[in-house]
DODOGU-215379 format. One record per atom (N, C-alpha, C, O): x negated, y negated, z negated; residue in three letters. Coordinates in steps of 0.02 Angstrom, whole numbers, plus 50000, padded with zeros to 5 digits. Each point is the difference from the previous one (the first is absolute). Layout:
residues N
XYZala ...
end
This chain:
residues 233
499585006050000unk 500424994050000unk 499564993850000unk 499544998949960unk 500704996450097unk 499714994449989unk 500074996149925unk 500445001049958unk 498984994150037unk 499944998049922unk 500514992850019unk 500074996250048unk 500245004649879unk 500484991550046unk 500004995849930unk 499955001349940unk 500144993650099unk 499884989849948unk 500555001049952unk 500575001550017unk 499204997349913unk 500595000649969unk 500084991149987unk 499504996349998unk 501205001149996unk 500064995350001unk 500484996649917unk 500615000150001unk 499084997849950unk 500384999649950unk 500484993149986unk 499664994849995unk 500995004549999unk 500384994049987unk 500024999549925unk 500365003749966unk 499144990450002unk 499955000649941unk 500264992349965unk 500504997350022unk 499155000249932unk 500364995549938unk 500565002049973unk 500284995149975unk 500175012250016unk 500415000849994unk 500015004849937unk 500415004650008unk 499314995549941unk 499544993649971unk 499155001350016unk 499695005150014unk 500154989449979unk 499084999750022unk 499595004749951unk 499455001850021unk 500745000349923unk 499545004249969unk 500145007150025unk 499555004250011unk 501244997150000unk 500075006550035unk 499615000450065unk 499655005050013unk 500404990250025unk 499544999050047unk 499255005050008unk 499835004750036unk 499834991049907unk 499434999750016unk 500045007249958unk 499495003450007unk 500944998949957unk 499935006649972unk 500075005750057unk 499725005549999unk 500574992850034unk 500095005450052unk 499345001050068unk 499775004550037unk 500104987549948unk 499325001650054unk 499545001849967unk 499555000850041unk 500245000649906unk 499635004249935unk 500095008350019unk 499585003850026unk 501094997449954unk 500255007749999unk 499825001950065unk 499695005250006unk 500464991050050unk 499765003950062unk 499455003350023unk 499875005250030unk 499674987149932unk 499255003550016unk 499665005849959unk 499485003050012unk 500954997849939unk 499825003949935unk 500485006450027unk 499925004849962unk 500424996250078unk 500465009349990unk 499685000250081unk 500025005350030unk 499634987350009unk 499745007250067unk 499205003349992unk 499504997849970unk 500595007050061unk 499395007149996unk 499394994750045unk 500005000550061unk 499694996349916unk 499634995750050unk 499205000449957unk 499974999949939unk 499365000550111unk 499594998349967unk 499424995350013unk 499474999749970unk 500854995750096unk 499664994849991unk 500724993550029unk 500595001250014unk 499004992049985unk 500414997350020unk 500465001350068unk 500624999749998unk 499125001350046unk 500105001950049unk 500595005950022unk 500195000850058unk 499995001749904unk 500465006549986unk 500744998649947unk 500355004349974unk 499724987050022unk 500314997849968unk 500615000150035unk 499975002850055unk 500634994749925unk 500624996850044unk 500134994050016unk 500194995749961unk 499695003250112unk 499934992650000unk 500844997750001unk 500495002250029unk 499364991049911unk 500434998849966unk 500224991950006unk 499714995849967unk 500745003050072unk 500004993649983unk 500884995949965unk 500595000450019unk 499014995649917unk 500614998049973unk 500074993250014unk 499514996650018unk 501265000349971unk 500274993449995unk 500214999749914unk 500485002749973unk 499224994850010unk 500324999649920unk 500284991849990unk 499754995049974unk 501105007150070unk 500284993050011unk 500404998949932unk 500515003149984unk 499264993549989unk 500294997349933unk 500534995250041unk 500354997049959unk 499815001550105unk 500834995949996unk 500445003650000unk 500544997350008unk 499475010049983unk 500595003450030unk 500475000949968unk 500015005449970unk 500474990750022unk 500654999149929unk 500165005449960unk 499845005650021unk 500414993949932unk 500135004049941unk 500445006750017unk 500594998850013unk 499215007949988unk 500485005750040unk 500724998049954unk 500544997250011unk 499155005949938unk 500734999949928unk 500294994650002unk 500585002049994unk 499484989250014unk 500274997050007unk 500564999450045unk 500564997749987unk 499175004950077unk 500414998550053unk 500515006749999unk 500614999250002unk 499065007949993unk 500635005049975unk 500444996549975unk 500524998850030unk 499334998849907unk 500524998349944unk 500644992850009unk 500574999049979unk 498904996950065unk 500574995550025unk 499734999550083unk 499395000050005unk 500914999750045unk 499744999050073unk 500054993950017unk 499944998250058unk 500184997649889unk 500094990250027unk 499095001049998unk 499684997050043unk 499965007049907unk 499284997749998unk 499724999350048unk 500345000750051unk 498974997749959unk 499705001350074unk 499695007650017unk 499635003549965unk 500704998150118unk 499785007449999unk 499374999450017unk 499704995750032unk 500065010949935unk 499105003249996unk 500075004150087unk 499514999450037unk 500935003449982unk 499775001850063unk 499764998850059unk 499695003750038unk 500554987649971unk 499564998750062unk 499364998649990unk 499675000250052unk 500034998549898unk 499414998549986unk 499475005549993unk 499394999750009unk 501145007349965unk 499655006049973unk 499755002250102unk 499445001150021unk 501204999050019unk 499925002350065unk 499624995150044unk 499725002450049unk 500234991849942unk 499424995750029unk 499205002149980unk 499554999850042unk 500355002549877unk 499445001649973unk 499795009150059unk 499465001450026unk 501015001549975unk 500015004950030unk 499835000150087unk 499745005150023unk 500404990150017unk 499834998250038unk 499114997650028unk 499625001850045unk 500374993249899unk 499314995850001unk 499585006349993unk 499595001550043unk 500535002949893unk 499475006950016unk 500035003450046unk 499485002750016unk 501234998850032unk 499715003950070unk 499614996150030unk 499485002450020unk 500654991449989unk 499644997350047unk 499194999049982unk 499704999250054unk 499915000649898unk 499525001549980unk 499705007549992unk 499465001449974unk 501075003950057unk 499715007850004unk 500325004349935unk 499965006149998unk 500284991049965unk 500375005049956unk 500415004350045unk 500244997550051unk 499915010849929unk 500285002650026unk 500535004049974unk 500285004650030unk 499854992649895unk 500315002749961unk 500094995949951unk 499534996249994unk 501015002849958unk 500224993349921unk 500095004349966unk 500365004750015unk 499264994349917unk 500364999549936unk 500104996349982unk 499744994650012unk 500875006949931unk 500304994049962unk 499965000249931unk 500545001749975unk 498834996549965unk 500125002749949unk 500454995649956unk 499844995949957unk 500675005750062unk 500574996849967unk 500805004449992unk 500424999450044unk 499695004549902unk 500595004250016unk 500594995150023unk 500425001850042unk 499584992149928unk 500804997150000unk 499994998450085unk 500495002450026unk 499084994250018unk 499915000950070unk 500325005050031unk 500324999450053unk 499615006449912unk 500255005150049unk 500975000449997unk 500385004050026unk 499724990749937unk 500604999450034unk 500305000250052unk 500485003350020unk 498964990250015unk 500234999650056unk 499655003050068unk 499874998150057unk 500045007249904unk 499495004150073unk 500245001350055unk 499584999350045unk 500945002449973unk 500275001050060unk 500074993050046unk 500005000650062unk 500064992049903unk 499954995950035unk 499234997949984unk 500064994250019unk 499455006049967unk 499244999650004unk 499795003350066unk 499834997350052unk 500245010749931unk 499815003050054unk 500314999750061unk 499695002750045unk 500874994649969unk 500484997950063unk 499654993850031unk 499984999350061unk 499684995049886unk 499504995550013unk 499435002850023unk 499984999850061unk 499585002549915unk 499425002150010unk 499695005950065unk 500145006050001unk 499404990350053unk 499815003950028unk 499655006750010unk 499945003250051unk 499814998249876unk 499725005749964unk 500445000649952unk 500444996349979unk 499325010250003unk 500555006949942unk 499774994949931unk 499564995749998unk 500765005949967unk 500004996349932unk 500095008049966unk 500385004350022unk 499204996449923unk 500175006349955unk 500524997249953unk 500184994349987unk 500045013249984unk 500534997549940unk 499815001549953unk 499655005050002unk 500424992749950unk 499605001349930unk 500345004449938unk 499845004249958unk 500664992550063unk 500905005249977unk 500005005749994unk 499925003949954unk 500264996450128unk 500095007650009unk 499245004249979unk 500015005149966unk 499394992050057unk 499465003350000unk 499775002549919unk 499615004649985unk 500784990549969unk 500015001349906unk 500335004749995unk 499725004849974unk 500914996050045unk 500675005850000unk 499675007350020unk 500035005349968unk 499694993550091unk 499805006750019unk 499265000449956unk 499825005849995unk 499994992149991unk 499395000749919unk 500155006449944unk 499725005349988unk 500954990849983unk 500345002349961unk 500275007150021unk 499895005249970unk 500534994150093unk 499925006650012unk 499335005350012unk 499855005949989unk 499984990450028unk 499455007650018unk 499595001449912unk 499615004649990unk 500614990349958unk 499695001249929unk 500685005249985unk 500035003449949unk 500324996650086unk 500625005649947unk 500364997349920unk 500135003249949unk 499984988350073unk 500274997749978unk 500714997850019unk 500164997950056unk 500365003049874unk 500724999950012unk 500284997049967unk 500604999950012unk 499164995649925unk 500404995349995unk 499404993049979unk 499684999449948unk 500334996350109unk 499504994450023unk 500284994449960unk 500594998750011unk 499064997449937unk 500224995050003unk 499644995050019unk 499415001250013unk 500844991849994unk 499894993350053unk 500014991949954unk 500384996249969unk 498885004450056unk 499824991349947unk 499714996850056unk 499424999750020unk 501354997350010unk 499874994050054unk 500274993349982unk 500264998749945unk 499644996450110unk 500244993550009unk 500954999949978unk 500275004850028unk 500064992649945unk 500834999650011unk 499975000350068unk 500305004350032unk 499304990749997unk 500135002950092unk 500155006150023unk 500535002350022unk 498875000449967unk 499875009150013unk 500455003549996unk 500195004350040unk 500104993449890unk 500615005949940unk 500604999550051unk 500315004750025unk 499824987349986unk 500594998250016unk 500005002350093unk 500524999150033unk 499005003149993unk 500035000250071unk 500305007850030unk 500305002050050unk 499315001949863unk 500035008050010unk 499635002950044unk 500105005850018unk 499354990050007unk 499535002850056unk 499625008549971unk 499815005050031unk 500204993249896unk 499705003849969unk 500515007449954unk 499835005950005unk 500684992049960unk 500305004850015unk 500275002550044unk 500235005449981unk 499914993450082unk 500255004050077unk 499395002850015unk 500145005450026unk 499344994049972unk 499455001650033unk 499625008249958unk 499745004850028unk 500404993649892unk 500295004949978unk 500335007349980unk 499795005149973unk 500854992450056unk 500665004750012unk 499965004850061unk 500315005250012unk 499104990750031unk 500065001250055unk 499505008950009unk 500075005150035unk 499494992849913unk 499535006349986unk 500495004849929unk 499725004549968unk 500814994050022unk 500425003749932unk 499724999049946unk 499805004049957unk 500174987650048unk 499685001449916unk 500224994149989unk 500064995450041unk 500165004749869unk 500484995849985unk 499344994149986unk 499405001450001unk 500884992249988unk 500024992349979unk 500194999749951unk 500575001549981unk 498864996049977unk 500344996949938unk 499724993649984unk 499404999649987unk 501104993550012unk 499784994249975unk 499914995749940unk 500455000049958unk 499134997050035unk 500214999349913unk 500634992950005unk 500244996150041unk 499815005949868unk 500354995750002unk 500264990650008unk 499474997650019unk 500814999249979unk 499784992350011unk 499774995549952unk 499934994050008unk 499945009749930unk 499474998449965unk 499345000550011unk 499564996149982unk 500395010150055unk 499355003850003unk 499864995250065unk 499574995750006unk 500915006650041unk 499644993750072unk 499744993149994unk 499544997050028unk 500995001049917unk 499634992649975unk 499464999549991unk 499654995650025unk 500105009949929unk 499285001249951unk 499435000050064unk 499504996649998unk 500715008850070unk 499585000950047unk 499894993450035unk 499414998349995unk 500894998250033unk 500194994950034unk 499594994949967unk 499814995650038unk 499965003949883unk 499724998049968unk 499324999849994unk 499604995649984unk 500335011750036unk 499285001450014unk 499764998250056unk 499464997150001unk 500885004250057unk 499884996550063unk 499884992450004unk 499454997450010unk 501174999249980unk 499834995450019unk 499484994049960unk 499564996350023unk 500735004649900unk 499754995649962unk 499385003449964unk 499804997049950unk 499825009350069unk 499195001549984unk 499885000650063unk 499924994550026unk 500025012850032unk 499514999750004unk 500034994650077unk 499464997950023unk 501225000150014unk 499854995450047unk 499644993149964unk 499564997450034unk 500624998849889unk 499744997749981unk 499234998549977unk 499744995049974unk 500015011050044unk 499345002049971unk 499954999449940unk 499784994749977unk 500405010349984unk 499985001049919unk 499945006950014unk 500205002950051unk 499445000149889unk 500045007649987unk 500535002149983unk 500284995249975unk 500205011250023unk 500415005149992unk 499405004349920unk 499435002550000unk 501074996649948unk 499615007149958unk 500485004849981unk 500615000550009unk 498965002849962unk 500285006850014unk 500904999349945unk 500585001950011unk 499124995049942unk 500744996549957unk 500474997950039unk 500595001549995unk 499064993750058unk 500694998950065unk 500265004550030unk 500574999550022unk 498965007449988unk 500165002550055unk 500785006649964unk 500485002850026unk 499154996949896unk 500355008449956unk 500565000950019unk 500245005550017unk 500154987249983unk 500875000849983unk 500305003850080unk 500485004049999unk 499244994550052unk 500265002450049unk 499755004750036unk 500225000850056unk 499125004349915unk 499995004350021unk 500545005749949unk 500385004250025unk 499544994549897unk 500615003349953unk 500584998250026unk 500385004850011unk 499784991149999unk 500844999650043unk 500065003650044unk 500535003249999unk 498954998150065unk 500015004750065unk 499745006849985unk 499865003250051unk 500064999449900unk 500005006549965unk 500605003849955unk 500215005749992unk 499984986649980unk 500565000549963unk 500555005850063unk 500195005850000unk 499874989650036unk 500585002250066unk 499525006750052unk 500035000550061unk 499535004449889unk 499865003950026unk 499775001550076unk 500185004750035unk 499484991149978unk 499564997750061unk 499475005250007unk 499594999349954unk 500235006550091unk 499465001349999unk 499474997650063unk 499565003850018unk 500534990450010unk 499504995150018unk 500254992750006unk 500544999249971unk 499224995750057unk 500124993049979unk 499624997150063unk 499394999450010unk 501094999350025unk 499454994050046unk 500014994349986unk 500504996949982unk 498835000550026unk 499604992950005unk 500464998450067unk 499665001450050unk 500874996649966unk 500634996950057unk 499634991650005unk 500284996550043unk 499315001149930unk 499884992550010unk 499165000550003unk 499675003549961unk 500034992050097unk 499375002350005unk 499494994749944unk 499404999550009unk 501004996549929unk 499764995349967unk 499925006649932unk 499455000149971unk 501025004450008unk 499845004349963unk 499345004550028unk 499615002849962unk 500364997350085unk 499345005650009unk 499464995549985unk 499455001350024unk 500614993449938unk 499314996749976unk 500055001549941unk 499525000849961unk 501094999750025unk 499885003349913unk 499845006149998unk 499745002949952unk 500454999950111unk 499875008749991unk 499155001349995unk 499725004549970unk 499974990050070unk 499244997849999unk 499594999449928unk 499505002549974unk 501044992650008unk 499624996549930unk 500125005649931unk 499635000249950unk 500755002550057unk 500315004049937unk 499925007550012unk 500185004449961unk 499394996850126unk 500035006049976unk 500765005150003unk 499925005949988unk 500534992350023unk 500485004249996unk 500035007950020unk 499735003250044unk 500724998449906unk 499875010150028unk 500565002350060unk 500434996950032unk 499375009649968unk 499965001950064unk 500915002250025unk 500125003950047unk 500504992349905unk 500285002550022unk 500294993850024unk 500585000450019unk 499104993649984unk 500154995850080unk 499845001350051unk 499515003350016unk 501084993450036unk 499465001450070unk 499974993850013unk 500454996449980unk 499005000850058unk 499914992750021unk 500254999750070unk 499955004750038unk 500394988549982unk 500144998750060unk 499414998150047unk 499865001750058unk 499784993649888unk 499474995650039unk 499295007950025unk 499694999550053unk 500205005349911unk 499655005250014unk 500305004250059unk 499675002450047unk 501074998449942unk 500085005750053unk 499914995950058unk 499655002050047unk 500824988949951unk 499874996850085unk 499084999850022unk 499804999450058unk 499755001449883unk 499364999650026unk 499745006950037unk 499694999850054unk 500445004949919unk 499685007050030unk 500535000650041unk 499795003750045unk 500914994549970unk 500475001950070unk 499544994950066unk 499865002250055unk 499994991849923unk 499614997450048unk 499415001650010unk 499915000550061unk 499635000549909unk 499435005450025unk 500125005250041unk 499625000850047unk 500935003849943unk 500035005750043unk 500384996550053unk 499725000650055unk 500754996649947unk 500494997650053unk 499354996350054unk 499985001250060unk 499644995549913unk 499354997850025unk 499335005350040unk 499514998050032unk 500705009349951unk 499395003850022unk 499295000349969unk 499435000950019unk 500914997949925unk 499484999949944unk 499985006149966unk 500395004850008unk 499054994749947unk 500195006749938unk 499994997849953unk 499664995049991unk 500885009149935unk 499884996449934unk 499385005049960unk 499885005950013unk 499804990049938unk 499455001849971unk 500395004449941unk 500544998949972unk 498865008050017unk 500215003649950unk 500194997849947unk 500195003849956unk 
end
């Protein structure tokens, strides 16, 4: 297989960003530079708020900007988008209807994670966007395995962590993190996805165990291989 340009649509948020162009270079089988994935990102910090505009559509929409960003990388040789952003993948079907290259999904590509771990009842610490779009429980159901969301206390608490640490740049500790992994155990979860790619910096910082799955990890090693790459042992 030819080796192909991976093209990343980023600021969505900038630390997930630059976390994901980290993970890439770190899960491919490479041993010099040269054997890398050539990688090129936009880390467009204008691209409006996903969860806002779900939640009310008077906001300004993130898609023409997300499918313009998608563009400017074909035309510079990308031959393929990621998006490390779950709440984005809302609107994937009109992204990729924009975009002259394939856009991966990050969604579906988490869902089928979970399945192939032989996990059956998943629970989901996303954006209210995310929750409210169901990208993530349909995606899911779709492999027979139930969704479970926390509650709107608990989303508050997450939403909390997102927006006001770590997009803020503040640390997440592990005291922040207790109440909502015990809540998503509570409801007998035997795995938990990282659904927001601003939590997989906590999944970074804290170390988290192994019965998350990360979004921002699986969209990195699906683009390596989708790329003609290999992932490292």
């Amino acid at each position: 297989m030819k080796k192909q340009t991976l093209g990343i649509i980023g600021g969505v948020g900038p630390l997930a960003t630059m976390f994901i162009g980290e993970m890439i270079v770190r899960r491919t089988q490479a041993q010099k530079d040269q054997e890398h994935l050539h990688t090129i990102i936009d880390n467009d910090t204008n691209i409006p708020d996903r969860t806002a505009f779900i939640l009310d559509n008077t906001k300004e929409n993130p898609v023409p900007v997300i499918v313009e960003d998608a563009r400017k990388l074909a035309s510079v040789g990308a031959n393929m988008i990621a998006i490390p952003c779950n709440t984005a993948h809302t609107f994937y079907d009109e992204i990729q209807e924009g975009s002259p290259i394939p856009v991966l999904h990050m969604i579906r590509e988490t869902a089928k994670r979970a399945s192939e771990l032989g996990a059956e009842r998943v629970g989901i610490l996303a954006t209210t966007g995310t929750l409210t779009s169901r990208m993530y429980q349909e995606a899911l159901e779709e492999y027979g395995i139930t969704p479970v969301v926390p509650d709107n206390e608990m989303r508050a608490h997450v939403m909390t962590i997102i927006y006001d640490y770590v997009k803020a740049g503040k640390d997440v500790t592990q005291e922040d993190w207790q109440p909502i992994e015990e809540a998503m155990l509570a409801l007998n979860c035997d795995r938990i996805v990282l659904g927001c790619t601003e939590l997989s910096i906590v999944n970074r910082d804290l170390k988290l165990s192994n019965i998350y799955i990360d979004s921002l990890i699986v969209l990195a090693e699906c683009a390596i291989l989708a790329c003609g790459y290999e992932l490292a042992d």
